[in-house]
C-alpha positions as CSV (number, residue, x, y, z in Angstrom):
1,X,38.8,-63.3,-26.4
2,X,35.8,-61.3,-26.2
3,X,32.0,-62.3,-27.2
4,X,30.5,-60.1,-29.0
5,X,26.7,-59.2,-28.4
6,X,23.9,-59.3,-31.0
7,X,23.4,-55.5,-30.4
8,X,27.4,-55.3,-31.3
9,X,27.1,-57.9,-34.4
10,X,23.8,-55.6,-35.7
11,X,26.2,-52.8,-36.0
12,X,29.1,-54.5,-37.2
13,X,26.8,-55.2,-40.3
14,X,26.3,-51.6,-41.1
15,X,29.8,-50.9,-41.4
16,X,31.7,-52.0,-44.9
17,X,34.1,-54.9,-44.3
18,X,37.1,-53.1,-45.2
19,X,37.2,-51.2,-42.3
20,X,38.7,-53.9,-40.4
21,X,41.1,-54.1,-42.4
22,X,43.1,-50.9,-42.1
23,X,42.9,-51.5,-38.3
24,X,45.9,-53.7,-36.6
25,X,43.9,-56.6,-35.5
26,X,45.1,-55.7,-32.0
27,X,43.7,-52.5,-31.6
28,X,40.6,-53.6,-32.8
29,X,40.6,-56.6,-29.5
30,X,41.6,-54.1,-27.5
31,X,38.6,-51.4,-28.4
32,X,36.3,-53.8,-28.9
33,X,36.9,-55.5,-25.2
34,X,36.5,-52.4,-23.6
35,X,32.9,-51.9,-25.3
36,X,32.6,-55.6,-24.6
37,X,32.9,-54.5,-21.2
38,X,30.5,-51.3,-20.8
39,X,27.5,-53.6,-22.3
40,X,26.8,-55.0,-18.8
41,X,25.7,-51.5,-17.9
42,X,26.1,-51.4,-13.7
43,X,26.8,-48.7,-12.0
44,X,29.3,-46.8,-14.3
45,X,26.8,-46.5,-16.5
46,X,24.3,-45.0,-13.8
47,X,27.2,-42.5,-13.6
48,X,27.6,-42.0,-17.1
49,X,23.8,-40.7,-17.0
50,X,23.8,-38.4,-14.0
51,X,26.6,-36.7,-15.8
52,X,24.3,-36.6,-18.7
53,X,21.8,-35.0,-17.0
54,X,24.1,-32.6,-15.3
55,X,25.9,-31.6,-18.5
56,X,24.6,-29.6,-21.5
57,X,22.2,-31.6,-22.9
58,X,20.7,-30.4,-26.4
59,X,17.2,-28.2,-25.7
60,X,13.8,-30.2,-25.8
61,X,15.7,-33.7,-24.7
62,X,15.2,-36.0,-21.9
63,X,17.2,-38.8,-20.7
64,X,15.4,-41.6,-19.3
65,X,16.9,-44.4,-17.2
66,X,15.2,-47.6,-18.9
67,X,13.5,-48.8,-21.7
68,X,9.9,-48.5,-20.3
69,X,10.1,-44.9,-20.1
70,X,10.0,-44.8,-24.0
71,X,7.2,-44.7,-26.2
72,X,8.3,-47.1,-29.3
73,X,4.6,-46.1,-31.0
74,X,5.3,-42.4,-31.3
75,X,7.4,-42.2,-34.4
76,X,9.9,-39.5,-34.9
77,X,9.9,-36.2,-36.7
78,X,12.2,-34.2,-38.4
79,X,12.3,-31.8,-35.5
80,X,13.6,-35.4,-33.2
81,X,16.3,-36.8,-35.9
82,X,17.3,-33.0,-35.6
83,X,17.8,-33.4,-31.4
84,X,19.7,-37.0,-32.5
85,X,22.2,-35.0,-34.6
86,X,22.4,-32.4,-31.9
87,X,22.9,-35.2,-29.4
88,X,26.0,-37.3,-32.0
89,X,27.8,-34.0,-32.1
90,X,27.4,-33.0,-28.6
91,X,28.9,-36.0,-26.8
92,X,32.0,-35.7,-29.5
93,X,32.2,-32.1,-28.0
94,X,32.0,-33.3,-24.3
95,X,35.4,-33.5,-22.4
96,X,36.5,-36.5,-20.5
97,X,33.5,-38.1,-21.3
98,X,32.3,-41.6,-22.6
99,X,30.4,-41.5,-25.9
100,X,27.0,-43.7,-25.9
101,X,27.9,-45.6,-29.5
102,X,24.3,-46.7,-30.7
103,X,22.1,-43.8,-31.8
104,X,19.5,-46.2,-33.1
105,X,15.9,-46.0,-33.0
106,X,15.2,-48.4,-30.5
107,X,16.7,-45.7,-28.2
108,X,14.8,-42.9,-28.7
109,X,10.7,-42.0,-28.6
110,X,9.1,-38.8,-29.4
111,X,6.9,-36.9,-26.4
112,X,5.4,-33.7,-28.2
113,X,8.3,-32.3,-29.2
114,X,10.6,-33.3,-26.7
115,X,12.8,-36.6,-27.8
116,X,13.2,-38.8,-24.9
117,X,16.5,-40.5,-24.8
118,X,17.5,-43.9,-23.1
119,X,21.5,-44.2,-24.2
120,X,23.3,-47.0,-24.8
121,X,25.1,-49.0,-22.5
122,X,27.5,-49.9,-24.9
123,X,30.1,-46.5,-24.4
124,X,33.8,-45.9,-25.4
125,X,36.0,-42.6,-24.6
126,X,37.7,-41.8,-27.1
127,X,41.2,-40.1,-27.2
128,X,41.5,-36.7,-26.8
129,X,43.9,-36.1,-29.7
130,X,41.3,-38.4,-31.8
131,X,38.4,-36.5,-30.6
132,X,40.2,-32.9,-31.1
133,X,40.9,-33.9,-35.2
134,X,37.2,-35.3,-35.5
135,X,36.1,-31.7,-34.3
136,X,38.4,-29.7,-36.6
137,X,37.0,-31.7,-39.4
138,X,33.2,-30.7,-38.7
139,X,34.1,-27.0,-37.6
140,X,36.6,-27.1,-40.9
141,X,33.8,-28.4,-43.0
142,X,30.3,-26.4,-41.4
143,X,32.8,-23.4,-41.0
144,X,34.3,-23.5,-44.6
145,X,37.1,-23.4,-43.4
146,X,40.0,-25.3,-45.5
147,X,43.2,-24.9,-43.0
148,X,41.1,-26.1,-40.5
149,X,39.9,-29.0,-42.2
150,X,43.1,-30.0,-43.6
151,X,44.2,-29.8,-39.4
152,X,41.8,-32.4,-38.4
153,X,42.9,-34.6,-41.8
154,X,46.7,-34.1,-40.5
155,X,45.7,-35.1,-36.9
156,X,43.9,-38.1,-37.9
157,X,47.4,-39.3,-39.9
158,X,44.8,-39.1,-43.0
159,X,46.9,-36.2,-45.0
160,X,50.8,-36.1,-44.5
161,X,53.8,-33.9,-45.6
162,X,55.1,-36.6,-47.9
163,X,52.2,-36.8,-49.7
164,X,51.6,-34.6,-53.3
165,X,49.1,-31.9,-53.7
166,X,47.0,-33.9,-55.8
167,X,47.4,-37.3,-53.4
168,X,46.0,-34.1,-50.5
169,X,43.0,-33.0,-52.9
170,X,41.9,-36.6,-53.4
171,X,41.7,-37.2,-50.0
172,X,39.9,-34.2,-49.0
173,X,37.5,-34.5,-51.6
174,X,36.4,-38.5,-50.5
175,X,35.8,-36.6,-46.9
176,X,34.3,-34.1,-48.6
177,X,32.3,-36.3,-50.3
178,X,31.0,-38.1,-47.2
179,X,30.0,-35.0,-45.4
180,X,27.8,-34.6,-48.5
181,X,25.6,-31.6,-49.0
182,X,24.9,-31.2,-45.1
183,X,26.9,-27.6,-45.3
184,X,24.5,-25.9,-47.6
185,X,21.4,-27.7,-47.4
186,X,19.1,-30.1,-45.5
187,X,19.9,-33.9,-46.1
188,X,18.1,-37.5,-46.3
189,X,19.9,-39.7,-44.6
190,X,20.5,-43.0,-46.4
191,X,22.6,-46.0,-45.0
192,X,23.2,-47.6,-48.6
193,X,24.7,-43.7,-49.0
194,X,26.8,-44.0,-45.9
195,X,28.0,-47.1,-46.5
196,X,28.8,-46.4,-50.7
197,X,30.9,-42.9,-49.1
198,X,32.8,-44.7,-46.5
199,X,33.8,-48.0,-49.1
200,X,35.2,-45.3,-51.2
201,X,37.4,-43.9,-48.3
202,X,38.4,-47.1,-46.6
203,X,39.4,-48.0,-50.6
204,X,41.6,-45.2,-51.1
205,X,43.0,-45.9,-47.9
206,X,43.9,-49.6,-49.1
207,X,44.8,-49.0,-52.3
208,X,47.4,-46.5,-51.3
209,X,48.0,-47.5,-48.1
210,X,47.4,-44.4,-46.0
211,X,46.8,-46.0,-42.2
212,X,43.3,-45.7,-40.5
213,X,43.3,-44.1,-36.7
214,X,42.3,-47.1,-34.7
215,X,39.3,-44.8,-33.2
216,X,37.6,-44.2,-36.5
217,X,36.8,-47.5,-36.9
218,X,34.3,-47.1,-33.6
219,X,33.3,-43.7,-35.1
220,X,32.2,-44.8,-38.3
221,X,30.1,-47.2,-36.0
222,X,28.6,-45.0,-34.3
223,X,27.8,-42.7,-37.2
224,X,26.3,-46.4,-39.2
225,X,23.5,-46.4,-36.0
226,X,22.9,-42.5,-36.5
227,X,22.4,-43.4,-40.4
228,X,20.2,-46.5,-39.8
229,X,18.0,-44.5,-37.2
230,X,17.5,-41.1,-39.4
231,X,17.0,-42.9,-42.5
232,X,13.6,-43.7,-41.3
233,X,12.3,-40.0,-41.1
234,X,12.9,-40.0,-44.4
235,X,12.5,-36.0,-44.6
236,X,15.5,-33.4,-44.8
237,X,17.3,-32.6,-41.8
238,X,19.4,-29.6,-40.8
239,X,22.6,-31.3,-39.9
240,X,24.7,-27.7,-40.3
241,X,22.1,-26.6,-37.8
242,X,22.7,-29.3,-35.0
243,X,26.2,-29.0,-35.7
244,X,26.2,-25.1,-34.9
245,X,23.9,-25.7,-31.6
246,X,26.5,-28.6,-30.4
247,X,29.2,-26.2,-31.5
248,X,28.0,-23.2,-29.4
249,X,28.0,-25.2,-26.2
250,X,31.5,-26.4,-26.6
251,X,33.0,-22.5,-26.9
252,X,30.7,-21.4,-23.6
């Protein structure tokens, strides 16, 4: 049995209960172990950064290798929670490559307008049949694209044949819901928000017992630490825009 670590417990308590409990209790051992793992940094995570550096980083951010080469007194902007979105959809576009979970603001320090990054230690790879059905679902959705969406629902064992049309719409509209109004217009971010959209899809889930991908349970963590850190810019962001940006590098 795994520990886990205050950083892990501090975004355990962003996420509504009832996620664990659409999970198989073993799948959430085994994911969580190999988190467990990642936290002691070493020299796979050394790696993890010079392939950071060497990949497609979003324009305007820097990756630094420790703590003291952030500035924790130089709040961020809107144009730097902009970067972080960039930076949350980039590394889900990535291929063969570990995500950095927490996206909190302790991670992050403005320089002008460059956003210096120091990323977590705490890294999972996700599947890439999990990863491929989390993309169709953004490029579905900032697209406007239905049959695309409805792919990355199918992938994710969220929508299935047996299901009725209106058992479909439901679903699509909680995801819908979730994504918000980040399509048409600049958003505030809000954890209370987050948290309110995801309790009503891990309810609907429950209640009619459609079963949860294992992964999204570390997804919805690492989009609780993107909430918790943007919520403090407390200005509109253009989350269509990052998307786009992070979008354009994966079809080079």
């Amino acid at each position: 049995m795994f520990k886990l670590s205050q950083t892990q417990k501090d975004i355990l308590k962003l996420l509504p209960q009832k996620a664990a409990k659409l999970v198989p209790f073993t799948e959430l051992i085994k994911m969580g172990s190999k988190v467990a793992t990642t936290a002691i940094g070493g020299e796979s995570y050394k790696q993890d950064l010079t392939q950071l550096s060497e990949s497609d980083l979003p324009e305007g951010v820097v990756v630094v290798p420790s703590e003291e080469g952030l500035n924790p007194s130089m709040p961020l902007l809107a144009l730097h929670g902009e970067k972080v979105l960039e930076i949350y959809f980039a590394q889900l576009f990535r291929q063969d490559a570990s995500v950095h979970l927490d996206l909190r603001a302790n991670h992050f320090s403005a320089q002008g307008e460059t956003l210096l990054w120091r990323p977590s230690t705490l890294r999972y790879k996700f599947s890439a049949a999990f990863l491929n059905s989390i993309r169709e679902l953004y490029q579905g959705f900032y697209d406007d694209k239905p049959d695309v969406f409805d792919k990355g629902l199918e992938g994710l064992g969220m929508i299935r044949s047996s299901m009725s049309p209106e058992e479909r719409q439901e679903i699509r509209q909680l995801l819908f819901s979730h994504f918000g109004e980040g399509r048409t217009s600049p958003v505030i971010f809000s954890v209370s928000k987050f948290q309110k959209s995801f309790d009503e899809i891990f309810s609907y889930f429950l209640k009619n017992e459609v079963p949860l991908h294992p992964e999204f349970a570390l997804l919805g963590a690492n989009l609780a630490t993107l909430y918790a850190n943007l919520q403090n810019i407390k200005a509109p962001l253009d989350v269509r825009g990052a998307f786009m940006k992070a979008d354009s590098v994966l079809a080079r």
